[in-house]
Every structure is written in C-alpha cells, then in structure tokens.
DODOZA-510299 format. One line per field, with one value per atom (N, C-alpha, C): residue number from 1; residue in one letter; atom name; x, y, z. Coordinates in nm, 2 decimals. Example, Ala and Ser with C-alpha at 12.3 -4.5 7.8 and 13.67 -1.06 7.14 Angstrom:
2
resi = (1  1  1  2  2  2) $
resn = (a  a  a  s  s  s) $
name = (N  CA  C  N  CA  C) $
X = (1.32  1.23  1.32  1.28  1.37  1.29) $
Y = (-0.57  -0.45  -0.33  -0.22  -0.11  0.00) $
Z = (0.78  0.78  0.78  0.71  0.71  0.79) $
% end
This chain:
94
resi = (1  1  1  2  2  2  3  3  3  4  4  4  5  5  5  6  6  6  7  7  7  8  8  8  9  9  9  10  10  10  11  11  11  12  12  12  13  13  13  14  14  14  15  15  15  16  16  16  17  17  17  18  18  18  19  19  19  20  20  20  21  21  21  22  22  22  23  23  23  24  24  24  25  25  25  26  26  26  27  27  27  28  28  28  29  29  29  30  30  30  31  31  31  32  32  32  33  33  33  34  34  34  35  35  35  36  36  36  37  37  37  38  38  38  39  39  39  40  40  40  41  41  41  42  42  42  43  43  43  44  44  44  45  45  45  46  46  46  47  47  47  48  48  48  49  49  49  50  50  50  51  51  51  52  52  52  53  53  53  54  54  54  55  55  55  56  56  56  57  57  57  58  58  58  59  59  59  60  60  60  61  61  61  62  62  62  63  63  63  64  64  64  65  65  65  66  66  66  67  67  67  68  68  68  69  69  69  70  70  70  71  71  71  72  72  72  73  73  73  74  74  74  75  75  75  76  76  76  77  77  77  78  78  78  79  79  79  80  80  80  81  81  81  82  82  82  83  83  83  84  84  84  85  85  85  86  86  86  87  87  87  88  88  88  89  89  89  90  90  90  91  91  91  92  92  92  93  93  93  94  94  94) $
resn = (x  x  x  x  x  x  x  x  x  x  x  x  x  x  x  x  x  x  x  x  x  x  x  x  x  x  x  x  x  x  x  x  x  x  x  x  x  x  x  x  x  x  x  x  x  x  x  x  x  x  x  x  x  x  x  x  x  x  x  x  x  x  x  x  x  x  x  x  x  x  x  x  x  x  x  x  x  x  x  x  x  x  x  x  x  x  x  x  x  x  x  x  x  x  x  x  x  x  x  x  x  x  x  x  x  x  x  x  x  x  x  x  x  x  x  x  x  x  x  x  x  x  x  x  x  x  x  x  x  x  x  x  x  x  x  x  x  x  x  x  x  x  x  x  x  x  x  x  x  x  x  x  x  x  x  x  x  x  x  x  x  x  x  x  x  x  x  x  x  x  x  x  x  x  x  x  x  x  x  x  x  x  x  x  x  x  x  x  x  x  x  x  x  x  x  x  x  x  x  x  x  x  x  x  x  x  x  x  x  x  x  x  x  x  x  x  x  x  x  x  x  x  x  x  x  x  x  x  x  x  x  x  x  x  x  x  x  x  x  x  x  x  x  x  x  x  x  x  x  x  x  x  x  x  x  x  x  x  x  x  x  x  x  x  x  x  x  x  x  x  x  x  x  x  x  x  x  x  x  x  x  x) $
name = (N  CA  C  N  CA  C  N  CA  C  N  CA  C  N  CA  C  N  CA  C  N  CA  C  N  CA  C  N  CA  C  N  CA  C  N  CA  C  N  CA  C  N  CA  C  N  CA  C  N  CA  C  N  CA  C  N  CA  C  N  CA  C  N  CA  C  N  CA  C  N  CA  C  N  CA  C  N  CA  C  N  CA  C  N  CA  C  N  CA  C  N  CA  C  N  CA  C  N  CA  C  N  CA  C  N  CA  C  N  CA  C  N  CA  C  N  CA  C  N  CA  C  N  CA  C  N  CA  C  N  CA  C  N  CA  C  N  CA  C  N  CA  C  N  CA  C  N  CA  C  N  CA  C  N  CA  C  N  CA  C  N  CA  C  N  CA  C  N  CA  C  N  CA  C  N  CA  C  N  CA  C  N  CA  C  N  CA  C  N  CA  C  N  CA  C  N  CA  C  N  CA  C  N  CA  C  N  CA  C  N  CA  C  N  CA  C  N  CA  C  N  CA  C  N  CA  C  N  CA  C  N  CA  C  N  CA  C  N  CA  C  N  CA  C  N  CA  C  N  CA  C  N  CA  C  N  CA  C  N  CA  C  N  CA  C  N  CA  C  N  CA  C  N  CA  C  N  CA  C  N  CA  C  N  CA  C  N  CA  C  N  CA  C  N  CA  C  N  CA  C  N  CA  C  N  CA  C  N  CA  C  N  CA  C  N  CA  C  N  CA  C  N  CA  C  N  CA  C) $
X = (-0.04  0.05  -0.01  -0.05  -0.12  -0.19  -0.31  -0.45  -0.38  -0.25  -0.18  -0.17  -0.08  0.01  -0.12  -0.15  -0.32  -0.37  -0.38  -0.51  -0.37  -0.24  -0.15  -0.11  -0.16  -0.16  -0.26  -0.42  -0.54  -0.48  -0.44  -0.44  -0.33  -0.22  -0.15  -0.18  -0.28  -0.39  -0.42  -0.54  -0.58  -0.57  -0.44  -0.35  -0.27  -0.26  -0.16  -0.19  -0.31  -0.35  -0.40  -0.35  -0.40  -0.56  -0.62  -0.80  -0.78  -0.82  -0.84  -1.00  -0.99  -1.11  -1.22  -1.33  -1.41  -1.42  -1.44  -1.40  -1.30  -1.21  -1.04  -0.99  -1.09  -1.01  -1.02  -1.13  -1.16  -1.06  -0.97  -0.88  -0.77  -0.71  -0.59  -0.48  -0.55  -0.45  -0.41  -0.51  -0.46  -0.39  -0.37  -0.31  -0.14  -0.17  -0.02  0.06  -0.04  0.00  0.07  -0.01  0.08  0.15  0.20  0.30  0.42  0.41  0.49  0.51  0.42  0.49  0.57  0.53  0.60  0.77  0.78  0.92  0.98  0.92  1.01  1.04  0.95  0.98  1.14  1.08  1.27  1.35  1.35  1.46  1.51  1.47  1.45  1.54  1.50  1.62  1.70  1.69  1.80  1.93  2.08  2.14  2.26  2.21  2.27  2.38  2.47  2.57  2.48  2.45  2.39  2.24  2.16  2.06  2.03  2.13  2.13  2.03  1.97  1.88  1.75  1.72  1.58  1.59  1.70  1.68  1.65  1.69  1.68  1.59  1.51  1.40  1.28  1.31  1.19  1.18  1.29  1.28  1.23  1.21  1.18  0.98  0.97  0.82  0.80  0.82  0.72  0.73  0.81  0.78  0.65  0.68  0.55  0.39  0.43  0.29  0.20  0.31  0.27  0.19  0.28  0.24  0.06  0.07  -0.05  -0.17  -0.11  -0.22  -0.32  -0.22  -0.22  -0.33  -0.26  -0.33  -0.47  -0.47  -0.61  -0.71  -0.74  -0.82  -0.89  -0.80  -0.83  -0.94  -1.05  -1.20  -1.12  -1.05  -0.95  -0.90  -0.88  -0.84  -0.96  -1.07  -1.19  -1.22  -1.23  -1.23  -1.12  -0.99  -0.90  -0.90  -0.96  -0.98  -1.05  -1.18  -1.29  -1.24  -1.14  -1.14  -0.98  -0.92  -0.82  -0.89  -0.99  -1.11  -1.18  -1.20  -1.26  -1.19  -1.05  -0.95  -0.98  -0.89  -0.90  -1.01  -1.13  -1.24  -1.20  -1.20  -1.19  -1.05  -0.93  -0.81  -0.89  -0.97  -0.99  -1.08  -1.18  -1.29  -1.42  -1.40  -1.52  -1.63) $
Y = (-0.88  -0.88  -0.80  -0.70  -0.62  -0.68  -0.76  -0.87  -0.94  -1.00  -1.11  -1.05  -0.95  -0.89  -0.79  -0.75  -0.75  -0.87  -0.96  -1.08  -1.12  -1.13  -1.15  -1.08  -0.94  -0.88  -0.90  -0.92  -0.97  -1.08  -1.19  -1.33  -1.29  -1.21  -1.16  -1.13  -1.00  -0.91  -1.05  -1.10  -1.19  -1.33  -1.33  -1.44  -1.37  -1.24  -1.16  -1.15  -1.17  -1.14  -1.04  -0.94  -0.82  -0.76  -0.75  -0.70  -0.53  -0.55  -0.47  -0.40  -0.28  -0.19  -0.24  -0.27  -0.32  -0.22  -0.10  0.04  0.03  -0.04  -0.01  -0.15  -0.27  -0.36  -0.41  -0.35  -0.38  -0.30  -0.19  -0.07  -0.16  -0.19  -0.22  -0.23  -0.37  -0.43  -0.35  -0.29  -0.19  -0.06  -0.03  0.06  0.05  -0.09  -0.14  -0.17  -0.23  -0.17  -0.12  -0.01  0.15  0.17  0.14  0.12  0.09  -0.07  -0.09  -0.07  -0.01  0.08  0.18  0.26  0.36  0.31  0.23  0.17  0.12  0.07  0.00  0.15  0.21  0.40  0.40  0.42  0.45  0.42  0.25  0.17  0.19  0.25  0.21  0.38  0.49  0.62  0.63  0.53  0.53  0.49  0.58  0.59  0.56  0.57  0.52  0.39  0.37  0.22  0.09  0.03  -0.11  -0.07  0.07  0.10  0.07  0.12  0.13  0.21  0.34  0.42  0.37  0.28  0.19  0.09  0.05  -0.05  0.02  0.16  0.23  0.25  0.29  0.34  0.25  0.11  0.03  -0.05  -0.04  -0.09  0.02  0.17  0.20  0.25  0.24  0.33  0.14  0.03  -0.07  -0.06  -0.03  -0.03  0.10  0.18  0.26  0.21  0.18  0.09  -0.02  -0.11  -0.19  -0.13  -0.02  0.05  0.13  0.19  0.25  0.16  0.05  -0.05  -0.10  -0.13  -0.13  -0.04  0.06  0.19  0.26  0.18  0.20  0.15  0.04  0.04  0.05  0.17  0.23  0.31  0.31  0.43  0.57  0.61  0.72  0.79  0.68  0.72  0.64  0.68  0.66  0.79  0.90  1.00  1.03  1.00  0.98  0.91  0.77  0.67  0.68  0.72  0.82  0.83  0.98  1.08  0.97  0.89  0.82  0.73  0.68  0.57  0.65  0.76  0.82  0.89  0.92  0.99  0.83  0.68  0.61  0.62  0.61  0.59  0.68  0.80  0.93  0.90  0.87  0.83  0.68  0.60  0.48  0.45  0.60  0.63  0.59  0.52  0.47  0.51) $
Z = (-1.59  -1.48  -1.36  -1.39  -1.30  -1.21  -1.27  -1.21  -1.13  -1.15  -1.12  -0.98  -0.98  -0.84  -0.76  -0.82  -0.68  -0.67  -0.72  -0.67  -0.57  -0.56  -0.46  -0.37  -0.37  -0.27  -0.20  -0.26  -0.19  -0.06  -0.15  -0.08  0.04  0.03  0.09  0.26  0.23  0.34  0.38  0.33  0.39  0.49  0.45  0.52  0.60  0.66  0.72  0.86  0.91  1.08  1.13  1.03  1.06  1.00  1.14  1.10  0.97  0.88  0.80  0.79  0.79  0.81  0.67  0.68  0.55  0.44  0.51  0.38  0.31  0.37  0.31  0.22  0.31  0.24  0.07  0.07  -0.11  -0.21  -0.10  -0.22  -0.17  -0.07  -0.03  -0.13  -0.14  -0.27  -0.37  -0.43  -0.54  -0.49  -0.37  -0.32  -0.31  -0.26  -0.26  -0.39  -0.49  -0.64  -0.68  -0.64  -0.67  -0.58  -0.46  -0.41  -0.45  -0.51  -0.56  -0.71  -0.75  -0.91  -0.83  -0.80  -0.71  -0.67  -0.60  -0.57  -0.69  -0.79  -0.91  -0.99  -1.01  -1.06  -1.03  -0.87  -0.78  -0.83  -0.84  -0.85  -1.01  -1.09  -1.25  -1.26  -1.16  -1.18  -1.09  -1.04  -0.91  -0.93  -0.90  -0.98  -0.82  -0.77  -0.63  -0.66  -0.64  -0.60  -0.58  -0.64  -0.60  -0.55  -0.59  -0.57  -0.41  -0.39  -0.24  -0.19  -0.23  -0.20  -0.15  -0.32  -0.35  -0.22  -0.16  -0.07  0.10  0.10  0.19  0.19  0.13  0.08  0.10  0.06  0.06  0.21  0.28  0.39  0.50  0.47  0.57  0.53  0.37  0.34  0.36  0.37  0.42  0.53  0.62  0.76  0.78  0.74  0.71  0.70  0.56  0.52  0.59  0.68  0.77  0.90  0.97  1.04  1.00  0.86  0.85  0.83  0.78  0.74  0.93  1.03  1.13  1.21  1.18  1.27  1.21  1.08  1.01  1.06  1.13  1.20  1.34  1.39  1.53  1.51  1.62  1.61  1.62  1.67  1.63  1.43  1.41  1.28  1.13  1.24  1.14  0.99  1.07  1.01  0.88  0.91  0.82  0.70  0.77  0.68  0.60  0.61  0.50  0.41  0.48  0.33  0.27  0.31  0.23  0.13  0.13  0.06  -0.02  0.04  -0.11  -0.17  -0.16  -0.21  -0.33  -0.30  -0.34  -0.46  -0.40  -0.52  -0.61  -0.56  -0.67  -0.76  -0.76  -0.80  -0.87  -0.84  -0.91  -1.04  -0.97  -1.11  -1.05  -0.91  -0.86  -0.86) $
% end
C-alpha cells in the first residue's frame, strides 16, 4: 500500500504545475507519506464530534503544505531547502 500511495503522490507532483526543486523532488512524495500517516494518526485519536478537529486540521496543514511546496523553490529559500533534504536523507537512511 505504501508503494501504491507514493508512486500516486509522484504522478500527483508531476501533473500539478508546480516547478519542484530537483533536490526535493525525488523526497517529496515520501514526505507527503508521512504526511498523510501523520493525519490518519489524528484522525484514528481524534475524539472530536464527527472528527471535526482532523477536518480542521487537514484543511489548514494542506494549505500549508501547498504553500511550502510552493515557496520551496525560491533562490531565497535555497539554504533551507538543503538542510530540509538532508534532514530527509538522514530520516530516510539515505
């Protein structure tokens, strides 16, 4: 399942419009992964009404995420992007 939902995150990126940094685009997908393990976590102790929280929640860290994915490839936020890619590698085993 895993393989499944990154190779659809891949095809995702890539059909999206948005220029992606070449350091970043090979982690992406698996970043968003864990993104969304991260949100199903939420949603799985979230104890909220109708998991209202998980819905508050996922509507505003994707607006996030779109945004960072975004702003990742300004010459401004080169230096950042480094150490988030090799944060990545290092968290990947790379």
């Amino acid at each position: 399942i895993r393989k499944i939902d990154i190779a659809w995150f891949r095809r995702i990126l890539a059909d999206c419009g948005v220029r992606i940094p070449r350091d970043l685009a090979p982690h992406l997908p698996d970043v968003l992964w864990f993104f969304q393990m991260g949100l199903i976590l939420f949603w799985v102790i979230d104890e909220s009404p109708q998991q209202a929280r998980t819905r508050r929640l996922l509507e505003i860290a994707t607006k996030i995420v779109v945004t960072l994915i975004r702003l990742s490839g300004l010459p401004l936020m080169r230096p950042l992007r480094r150490s988030v890619v090799r944060s990545i590698e290092i968290a990947k085993g790379d």
